[in-house]
VOMIKE-778267 format. One record per atom (N, C-alpha, C): residue in one letter; y, z, x. Coordinates in steps of 0.05 Angstrom, whole numbers, padded with zeros to 5 digits, always signed. Layout:
<pts>
AYZX;...
</pts>
This chain:
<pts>
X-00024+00000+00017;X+00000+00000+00000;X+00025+00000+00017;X+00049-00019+00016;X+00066-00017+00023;X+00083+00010+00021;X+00090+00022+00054;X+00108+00042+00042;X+00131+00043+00030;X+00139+00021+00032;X+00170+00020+00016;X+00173+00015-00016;X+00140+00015-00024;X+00141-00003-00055;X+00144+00020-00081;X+00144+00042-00067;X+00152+00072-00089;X+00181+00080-00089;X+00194+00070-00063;X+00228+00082-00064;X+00243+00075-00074;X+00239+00059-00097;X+00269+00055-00121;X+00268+00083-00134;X+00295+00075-00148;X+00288+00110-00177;X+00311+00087-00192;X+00302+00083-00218;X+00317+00074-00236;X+00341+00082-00234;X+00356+00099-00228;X+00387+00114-00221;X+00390+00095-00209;X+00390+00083-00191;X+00397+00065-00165;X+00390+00031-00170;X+00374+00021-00182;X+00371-00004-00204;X+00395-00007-00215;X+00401-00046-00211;X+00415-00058-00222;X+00421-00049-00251;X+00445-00046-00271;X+00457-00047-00295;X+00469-00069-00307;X+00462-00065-00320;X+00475-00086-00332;X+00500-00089-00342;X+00510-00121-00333;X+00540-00117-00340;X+00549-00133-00369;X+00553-00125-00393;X+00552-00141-00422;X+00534-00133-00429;X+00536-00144-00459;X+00514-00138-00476;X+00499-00156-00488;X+00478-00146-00499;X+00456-00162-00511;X+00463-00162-00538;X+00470-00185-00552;X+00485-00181-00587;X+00457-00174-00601;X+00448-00162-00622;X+00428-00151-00633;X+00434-00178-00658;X+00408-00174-00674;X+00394-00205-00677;X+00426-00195-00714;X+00431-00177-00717;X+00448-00176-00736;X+00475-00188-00734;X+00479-00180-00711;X+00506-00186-00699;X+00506-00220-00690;X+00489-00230-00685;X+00487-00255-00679;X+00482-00271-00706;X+00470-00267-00731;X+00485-00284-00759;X+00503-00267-00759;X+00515-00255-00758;X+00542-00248-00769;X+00572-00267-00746;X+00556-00272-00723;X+00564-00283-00710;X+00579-00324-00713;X+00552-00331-00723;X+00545-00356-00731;X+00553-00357-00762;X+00547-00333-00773;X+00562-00339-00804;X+00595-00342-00807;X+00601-00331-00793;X+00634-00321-00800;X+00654-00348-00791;X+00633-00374-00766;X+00649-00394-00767;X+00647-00412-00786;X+00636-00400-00805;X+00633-00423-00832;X+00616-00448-00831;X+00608-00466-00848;X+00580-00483-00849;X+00606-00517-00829;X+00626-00512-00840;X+00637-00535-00824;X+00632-00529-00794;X+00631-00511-00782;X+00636-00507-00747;X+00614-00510-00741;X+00583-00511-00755;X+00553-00503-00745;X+00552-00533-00746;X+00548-00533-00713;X+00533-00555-00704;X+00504-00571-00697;X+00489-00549-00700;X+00464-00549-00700;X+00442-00543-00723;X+00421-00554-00725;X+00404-00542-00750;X+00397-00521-00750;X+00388-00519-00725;X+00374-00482-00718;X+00406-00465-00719;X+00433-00465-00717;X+00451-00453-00716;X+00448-00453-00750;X+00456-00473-00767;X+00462-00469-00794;X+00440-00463-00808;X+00412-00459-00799;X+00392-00437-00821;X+00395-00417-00814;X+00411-00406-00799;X+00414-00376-00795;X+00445-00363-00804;X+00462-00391-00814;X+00485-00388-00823;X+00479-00385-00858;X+00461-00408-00860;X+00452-00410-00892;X+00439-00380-00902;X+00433-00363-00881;X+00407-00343-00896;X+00435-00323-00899;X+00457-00321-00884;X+00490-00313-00895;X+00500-00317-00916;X+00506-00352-00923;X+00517-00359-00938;X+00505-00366-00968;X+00483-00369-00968;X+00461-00378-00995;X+00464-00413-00985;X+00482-00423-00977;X+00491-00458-00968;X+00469-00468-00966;X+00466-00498-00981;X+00437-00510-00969;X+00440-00542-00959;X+00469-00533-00963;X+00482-00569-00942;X+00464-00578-00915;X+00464-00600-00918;X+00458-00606-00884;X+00468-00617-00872;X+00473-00599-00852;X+00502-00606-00830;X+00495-00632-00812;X+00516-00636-00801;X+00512-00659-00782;X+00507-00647-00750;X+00492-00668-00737;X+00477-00651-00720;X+00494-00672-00690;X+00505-00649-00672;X+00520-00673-00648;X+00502-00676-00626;X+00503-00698-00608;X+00481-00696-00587;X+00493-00673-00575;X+00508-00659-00562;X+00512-00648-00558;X+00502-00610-00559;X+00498-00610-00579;X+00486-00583-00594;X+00456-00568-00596;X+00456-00550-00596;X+00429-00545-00597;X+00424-00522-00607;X+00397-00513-00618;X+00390-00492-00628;X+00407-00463-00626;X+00401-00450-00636;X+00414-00422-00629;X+00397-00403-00604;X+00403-00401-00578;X+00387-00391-00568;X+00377-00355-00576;X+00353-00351-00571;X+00332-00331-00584;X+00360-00294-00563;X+00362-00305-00539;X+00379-00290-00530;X+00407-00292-00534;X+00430-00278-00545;X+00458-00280-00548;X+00469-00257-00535;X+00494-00263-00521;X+00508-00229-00495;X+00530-00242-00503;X+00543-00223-00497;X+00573-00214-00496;X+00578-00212-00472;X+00582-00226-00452;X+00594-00212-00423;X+00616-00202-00423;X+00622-00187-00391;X+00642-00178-00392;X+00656-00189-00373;X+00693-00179-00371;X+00701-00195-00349;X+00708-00164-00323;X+00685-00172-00300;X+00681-00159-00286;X+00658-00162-00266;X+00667-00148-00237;X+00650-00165-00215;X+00622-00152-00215;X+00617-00135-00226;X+00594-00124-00227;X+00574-00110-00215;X+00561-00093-00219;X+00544-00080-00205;X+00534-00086-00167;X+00530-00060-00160;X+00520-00082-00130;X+00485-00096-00128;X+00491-00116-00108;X+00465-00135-00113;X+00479-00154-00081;X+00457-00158-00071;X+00457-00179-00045;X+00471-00206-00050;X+00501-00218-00048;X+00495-00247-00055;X+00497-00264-00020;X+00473-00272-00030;X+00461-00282-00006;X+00466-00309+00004;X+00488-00320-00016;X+00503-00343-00007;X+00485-00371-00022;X+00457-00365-00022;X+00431-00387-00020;X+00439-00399-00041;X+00456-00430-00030;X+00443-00440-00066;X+00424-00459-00066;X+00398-00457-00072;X+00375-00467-00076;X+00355-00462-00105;X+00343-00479-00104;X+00315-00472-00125;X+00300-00457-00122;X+00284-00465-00095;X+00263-00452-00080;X+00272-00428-00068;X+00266-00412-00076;X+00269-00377-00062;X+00254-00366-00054;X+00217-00378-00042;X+00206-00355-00039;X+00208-00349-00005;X+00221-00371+00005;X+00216-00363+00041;X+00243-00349+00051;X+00241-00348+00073;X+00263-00327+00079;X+00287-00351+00093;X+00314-00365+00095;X+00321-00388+00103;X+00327-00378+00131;X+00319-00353+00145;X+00322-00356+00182;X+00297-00353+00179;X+00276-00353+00179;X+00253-00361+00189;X+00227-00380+00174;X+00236-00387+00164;X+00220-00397+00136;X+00195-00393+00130;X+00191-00363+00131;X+00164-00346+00130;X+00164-00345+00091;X+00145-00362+00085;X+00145-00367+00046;X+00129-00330+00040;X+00143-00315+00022;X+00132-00291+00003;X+00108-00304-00009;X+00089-00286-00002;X+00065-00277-00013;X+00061-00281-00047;X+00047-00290-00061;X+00054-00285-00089;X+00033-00310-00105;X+00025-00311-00136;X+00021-00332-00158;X+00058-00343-00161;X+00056-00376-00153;X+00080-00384-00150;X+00088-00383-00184;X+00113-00384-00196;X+00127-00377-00221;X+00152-00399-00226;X+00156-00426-00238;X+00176-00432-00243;X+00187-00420-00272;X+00215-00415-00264;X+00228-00403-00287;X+00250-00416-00291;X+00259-00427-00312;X+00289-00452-00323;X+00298-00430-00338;X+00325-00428-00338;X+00346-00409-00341;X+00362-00437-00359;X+00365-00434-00391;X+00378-00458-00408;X+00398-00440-00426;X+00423-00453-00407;X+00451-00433-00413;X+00474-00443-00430;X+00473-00433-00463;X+00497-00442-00480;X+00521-00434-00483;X+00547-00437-00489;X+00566-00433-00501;X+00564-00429-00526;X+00553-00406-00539;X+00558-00402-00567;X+00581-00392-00585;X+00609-00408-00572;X+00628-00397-00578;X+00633-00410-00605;X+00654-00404-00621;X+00675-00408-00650;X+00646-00423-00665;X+00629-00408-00667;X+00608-00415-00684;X+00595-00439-00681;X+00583-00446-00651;X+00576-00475-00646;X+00562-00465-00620;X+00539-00484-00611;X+00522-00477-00590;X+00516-00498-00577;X+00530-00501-00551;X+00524-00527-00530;X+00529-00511-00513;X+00506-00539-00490;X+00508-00531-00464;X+00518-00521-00447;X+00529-00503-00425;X+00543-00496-00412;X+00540-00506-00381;X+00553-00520-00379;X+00549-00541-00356;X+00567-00523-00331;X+00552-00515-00304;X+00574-00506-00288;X+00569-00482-00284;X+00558-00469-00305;X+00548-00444-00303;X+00531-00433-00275;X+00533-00411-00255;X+00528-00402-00228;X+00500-00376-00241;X+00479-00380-00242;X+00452-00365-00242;X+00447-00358-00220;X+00450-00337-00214;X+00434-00317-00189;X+00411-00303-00202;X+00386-00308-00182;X+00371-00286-00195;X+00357-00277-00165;X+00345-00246-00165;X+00329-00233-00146;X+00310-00222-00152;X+00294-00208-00143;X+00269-00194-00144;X+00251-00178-00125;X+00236-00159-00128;X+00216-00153-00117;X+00194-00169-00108;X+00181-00166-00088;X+00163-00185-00083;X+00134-00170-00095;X+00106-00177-00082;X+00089-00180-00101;X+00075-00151-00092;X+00089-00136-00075;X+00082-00111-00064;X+00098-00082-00074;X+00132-00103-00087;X+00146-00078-00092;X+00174-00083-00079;X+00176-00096-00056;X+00195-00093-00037;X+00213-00118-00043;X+00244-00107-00033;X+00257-00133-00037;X+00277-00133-00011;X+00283-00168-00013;X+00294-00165+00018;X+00319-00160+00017;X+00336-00162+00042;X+00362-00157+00041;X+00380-00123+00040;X+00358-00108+00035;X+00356-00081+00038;X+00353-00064+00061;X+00376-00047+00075;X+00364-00031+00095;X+00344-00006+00094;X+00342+00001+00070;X+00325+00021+00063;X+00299+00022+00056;X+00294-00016+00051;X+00270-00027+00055;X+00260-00043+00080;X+00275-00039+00103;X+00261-00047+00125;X+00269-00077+00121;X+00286-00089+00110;X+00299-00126+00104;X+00318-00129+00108;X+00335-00116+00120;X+00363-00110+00120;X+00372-00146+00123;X+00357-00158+00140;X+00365-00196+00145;X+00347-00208+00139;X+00333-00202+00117;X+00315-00224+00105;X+00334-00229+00079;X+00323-00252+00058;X+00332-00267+00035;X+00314-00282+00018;X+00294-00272+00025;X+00272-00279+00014;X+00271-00277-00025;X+00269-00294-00038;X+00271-00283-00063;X+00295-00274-00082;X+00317-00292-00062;X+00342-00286-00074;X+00359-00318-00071;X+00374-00329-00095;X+00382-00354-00096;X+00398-00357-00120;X+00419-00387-00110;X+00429-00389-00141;X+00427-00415-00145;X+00435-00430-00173;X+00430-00459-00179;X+00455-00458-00196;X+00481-00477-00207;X+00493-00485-00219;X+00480-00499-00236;X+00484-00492-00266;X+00479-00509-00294;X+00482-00533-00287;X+00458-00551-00296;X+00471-00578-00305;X+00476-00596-00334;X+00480-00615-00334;X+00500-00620-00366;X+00477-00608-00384;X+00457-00612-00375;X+00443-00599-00400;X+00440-00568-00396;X+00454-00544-00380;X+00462-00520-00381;X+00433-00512-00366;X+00416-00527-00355;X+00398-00516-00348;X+00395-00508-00310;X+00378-00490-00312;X+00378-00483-00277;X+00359-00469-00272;X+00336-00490-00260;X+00309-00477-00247;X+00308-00466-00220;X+00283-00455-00222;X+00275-00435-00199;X+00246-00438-00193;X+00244-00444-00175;X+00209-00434-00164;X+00208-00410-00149;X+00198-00390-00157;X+00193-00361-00150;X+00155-00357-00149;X+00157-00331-00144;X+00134-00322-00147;X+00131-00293-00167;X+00107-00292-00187;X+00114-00272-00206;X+00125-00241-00186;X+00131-00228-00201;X+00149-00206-00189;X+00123-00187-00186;X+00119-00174-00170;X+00113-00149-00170;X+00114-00122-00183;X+00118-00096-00173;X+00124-00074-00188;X+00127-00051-00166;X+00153-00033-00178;X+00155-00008-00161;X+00161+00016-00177;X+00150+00042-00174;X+00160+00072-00192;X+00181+00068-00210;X+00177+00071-00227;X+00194+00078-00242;X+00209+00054-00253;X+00197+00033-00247;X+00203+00008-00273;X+00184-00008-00276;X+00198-00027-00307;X+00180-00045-00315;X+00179-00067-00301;X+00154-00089-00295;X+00162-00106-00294;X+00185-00128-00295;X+00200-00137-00267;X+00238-00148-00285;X+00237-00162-00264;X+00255-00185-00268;X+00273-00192-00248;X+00301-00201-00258;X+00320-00191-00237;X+00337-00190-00234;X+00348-00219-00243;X+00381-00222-00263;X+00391-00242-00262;X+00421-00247-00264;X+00437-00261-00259;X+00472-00257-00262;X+00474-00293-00271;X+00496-00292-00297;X+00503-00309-00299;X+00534-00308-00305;X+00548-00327-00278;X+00582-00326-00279;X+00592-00347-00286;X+00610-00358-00302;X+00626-00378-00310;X+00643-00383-00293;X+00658-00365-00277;X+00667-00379-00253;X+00673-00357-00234;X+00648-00357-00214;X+00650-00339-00189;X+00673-00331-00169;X+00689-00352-00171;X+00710-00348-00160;X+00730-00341-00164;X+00734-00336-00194;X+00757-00328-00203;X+00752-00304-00205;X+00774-00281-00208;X+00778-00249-00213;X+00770-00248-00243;X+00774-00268-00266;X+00771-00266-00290;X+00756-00282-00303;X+00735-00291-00299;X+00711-00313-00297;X+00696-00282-00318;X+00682-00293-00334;X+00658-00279-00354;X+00629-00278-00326;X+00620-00260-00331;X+00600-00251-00316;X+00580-00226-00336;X+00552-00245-00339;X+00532-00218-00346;X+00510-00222-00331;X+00500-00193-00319;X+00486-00186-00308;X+00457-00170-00324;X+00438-00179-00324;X+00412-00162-00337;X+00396-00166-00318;X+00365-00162-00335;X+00344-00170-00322;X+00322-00182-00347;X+00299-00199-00339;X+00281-00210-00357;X+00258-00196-00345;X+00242-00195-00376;X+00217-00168-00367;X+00194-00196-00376;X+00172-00175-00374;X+00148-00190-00382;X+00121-00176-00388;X+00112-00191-00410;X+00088-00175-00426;X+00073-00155-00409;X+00070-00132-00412;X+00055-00116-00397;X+00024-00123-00389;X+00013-00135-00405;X-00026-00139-00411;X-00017-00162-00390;X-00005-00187-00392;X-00005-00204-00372;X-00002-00193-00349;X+00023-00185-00342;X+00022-00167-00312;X-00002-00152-00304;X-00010-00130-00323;X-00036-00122-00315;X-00067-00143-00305;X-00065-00158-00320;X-00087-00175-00320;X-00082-00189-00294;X-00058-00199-00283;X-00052-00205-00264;X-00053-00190-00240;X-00042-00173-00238;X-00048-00150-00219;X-00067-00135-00212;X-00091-00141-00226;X-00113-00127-00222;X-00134-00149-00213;X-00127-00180-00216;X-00146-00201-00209;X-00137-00212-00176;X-00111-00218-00178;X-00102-00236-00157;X-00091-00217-00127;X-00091-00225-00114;X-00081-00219-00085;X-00048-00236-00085;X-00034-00224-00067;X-00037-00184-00055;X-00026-00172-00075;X-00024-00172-00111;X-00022-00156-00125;X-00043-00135-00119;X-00063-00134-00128;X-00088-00125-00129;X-00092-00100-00108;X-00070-00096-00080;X-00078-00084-00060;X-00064-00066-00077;X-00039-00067-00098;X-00024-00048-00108;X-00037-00034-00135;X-00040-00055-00151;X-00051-00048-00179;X-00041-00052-00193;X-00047-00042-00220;X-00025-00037-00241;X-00006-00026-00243;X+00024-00037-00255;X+00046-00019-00263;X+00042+00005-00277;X+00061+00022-00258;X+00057+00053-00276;X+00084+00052-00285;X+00096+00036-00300;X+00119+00037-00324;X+00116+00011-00342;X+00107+00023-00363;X+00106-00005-00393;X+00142-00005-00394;X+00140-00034-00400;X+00164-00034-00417;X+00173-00020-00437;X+00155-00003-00451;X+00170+00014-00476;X+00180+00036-00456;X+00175+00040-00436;X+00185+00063-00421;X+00206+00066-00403;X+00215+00039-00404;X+00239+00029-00386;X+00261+00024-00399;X+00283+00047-00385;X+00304+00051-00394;X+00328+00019-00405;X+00326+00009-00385;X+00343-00015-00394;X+00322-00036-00413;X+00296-00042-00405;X+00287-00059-00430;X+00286-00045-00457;X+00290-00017-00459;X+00300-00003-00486;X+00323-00015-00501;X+00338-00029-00479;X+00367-00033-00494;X+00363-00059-00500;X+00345-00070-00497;X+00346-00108-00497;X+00336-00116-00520;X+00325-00099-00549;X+00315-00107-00567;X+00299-00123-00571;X+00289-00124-00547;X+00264-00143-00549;X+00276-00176-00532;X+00295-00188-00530;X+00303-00195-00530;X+00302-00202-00497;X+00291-00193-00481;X+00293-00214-00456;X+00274-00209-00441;X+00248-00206-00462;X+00222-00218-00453;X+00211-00238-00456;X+00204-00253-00421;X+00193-00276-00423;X+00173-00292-00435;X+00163-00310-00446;X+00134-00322-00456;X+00129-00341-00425;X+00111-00312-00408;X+00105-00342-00390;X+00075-00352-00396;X+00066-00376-00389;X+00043-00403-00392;X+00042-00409-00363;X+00011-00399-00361;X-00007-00409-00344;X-00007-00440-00345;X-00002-00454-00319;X+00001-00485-00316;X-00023-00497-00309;X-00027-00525-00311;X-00053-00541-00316;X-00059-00530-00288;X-00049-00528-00269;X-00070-00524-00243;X-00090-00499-00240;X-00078-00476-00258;X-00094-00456-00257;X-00083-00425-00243;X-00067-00432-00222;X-00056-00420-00207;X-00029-00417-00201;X-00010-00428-00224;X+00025-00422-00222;X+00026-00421-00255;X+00055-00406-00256;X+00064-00396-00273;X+00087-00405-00294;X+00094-00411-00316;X+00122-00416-00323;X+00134-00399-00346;X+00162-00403-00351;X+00172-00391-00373;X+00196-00402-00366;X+00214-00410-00396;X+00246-00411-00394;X+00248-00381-00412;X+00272-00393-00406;X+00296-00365-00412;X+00316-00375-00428;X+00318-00378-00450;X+00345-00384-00467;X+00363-00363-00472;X+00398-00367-00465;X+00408-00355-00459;X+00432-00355-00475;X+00451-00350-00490;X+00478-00350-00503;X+00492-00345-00494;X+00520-00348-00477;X+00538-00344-00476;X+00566-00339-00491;X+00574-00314-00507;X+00585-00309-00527;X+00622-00319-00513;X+00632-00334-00502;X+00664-00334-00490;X+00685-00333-00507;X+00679-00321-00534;X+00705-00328-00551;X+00722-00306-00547;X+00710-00278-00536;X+00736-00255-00536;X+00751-00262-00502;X+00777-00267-00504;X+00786-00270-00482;X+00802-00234-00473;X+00792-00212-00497;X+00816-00205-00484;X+00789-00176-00483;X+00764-00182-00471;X+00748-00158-00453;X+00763-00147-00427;X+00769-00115-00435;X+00777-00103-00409;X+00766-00107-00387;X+00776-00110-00355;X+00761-00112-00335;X+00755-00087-00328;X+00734-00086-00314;X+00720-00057-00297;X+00707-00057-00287;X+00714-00034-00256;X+00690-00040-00241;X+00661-00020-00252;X+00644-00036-00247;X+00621-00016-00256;X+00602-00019-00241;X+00578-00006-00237;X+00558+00003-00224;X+00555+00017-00192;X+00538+00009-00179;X+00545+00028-00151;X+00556+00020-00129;X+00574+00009-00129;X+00583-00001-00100;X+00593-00032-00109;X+00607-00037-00089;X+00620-00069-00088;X+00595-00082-00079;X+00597-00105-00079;X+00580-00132-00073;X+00571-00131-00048;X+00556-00137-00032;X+00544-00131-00011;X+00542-00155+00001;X+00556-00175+00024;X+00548-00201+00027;X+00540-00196+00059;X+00529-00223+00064;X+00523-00225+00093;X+00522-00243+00096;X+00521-00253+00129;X+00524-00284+00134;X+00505-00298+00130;X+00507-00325+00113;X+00481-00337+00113;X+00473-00364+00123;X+00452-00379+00125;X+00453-00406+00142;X+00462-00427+00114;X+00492-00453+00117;X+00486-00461+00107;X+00472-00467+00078;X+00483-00473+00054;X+00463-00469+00026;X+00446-00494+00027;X+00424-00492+00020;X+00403-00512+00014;X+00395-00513-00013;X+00380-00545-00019;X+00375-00545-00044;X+00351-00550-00046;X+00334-00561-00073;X+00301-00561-00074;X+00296-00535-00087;
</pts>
């Protein structure tokens, strides 16, 4: 067993910055711009179960379903977390040595809307960082885990017109005192002081992880998670709401899941604040790569 794979304590775990709209607040959301603004079909049956309405709207290429996840971000730089500069797909090697993490490889598509003034399209532009534990527990970039200059498992991808932004990872591992997660940030514009930014994490079915962790290597040297998601403080707050469906792929041996995502931008006037433990933590990195 890795010694470093027990020294988190949820106190010290990423927070989240925004919120997760609860499935009420989201028709109330979509109802209130009225049946003229709903641009989508999946937007206007959830406006109609509001309104009694049984019009059928006109549908733009542009538009698309209502995604299953809807947040509120906030405007604020957010919690601390490594940004490791990487912008790439591929995150499982480390980019100074290109030593690839251990792991069942995992692509995961991150499909990011604007569900603003009662309408849901793409969000093109959008900056997805996500990180993680590796398949032992440990994550890099940490001095307290012995990574202080690794980057292994940490990367970002800009949306494209269709708001989407993949990743090839490897499934996450597990450490004390949480559930299954990995880490994710999505900013509208990183550079600015007043750019929308939310920060969470995406969990995943417990029985899969188990089943996984008890068959495959180098899970298996660890075991099973000793925290279900019902027992984890922040997937308490997610209403269910940012657990993955991942699907075993034709080869047998990699993993997938998207992630549909809402971006709520219509309140312009969210207080800023700093929140969580510490400022941003950067270091020098080689160059961003893509793939």
């Amino acid at each position: 067993m890795n010694p470093h794979a027990d020294a988190h304590d949820e106190h010290d775990d990423d927070k989240p910055v925004g919120r997760v709209l609860s499935r009420r607040e989201i028709l109330k959301l979509f109802a209130g711009g009225g049946a003229g603004l709903v641009a989508s079909a999946g937007i206007f049956r959830l406006a109609a179960a509001q309104t009694g309405s049984t019009a059928t709207p006109a549908v733009t290429p542009t538009a698309t379903s209502i995604p299953t996840c809807v947040v509120k971000p906030e405007l604020t730089e957010g919690p601390f977390f490594v940004d490791s500069l990487l912008n790439r797909s591929d995150i499982r090697a480390d980019s100074l040595t290109g030593l690839v993490r251990e792991g069942a490889p995992f692509n995961l598509k991150f499909r990011v809307s604007d569900v603003s003034a009662g309408t849901c399209s793409p969000l093109e532009g959008a900056q997805v960082d996500i990180w993680h534990c590796d398949a032992l527990g440990v994550y890099s970039g940490v001095a307290s885990e012995g990574t202080p200059d690794e980057n292994w498992l940490r990367g970002w991808q800009l949306t494209d017109a269709l708001g989407e932004a993949d990743f090839l990872t490897i499934y996450p591992g597990w450490y004390s005192g949480r559930a299954v997660h990995i880490h994710f940030k999505v900013r509208t514009d990183p550079q600015a002081d007043s750019g929308y930014e939310f920060t969470s994490q995406v969990f995943f079915d417990d029985d899969f992880s188990a089943a996984l962790f008890t068959t495959t290597e180098p899970y298996s040297e660890k075991g099973i998670q000793n925290r279900l998601n019902t027992q984890d403080g922040i997937f308490q707050n997610s209403d269910g709401m940012l657990t993955l469906t991942v699907t075993e792929d034709a080869d047998g041996g990699s993993y997938s899941a998207v992630f549909d995502i809402g971006l709520d931008l219509s309140d312009a006037g969210i207080t800023s604040s700093s929140t969580g433990n510490g400022p941003r933590s950067t270091r020098p990195a080689p160059p961003s790569s893509g793939g």
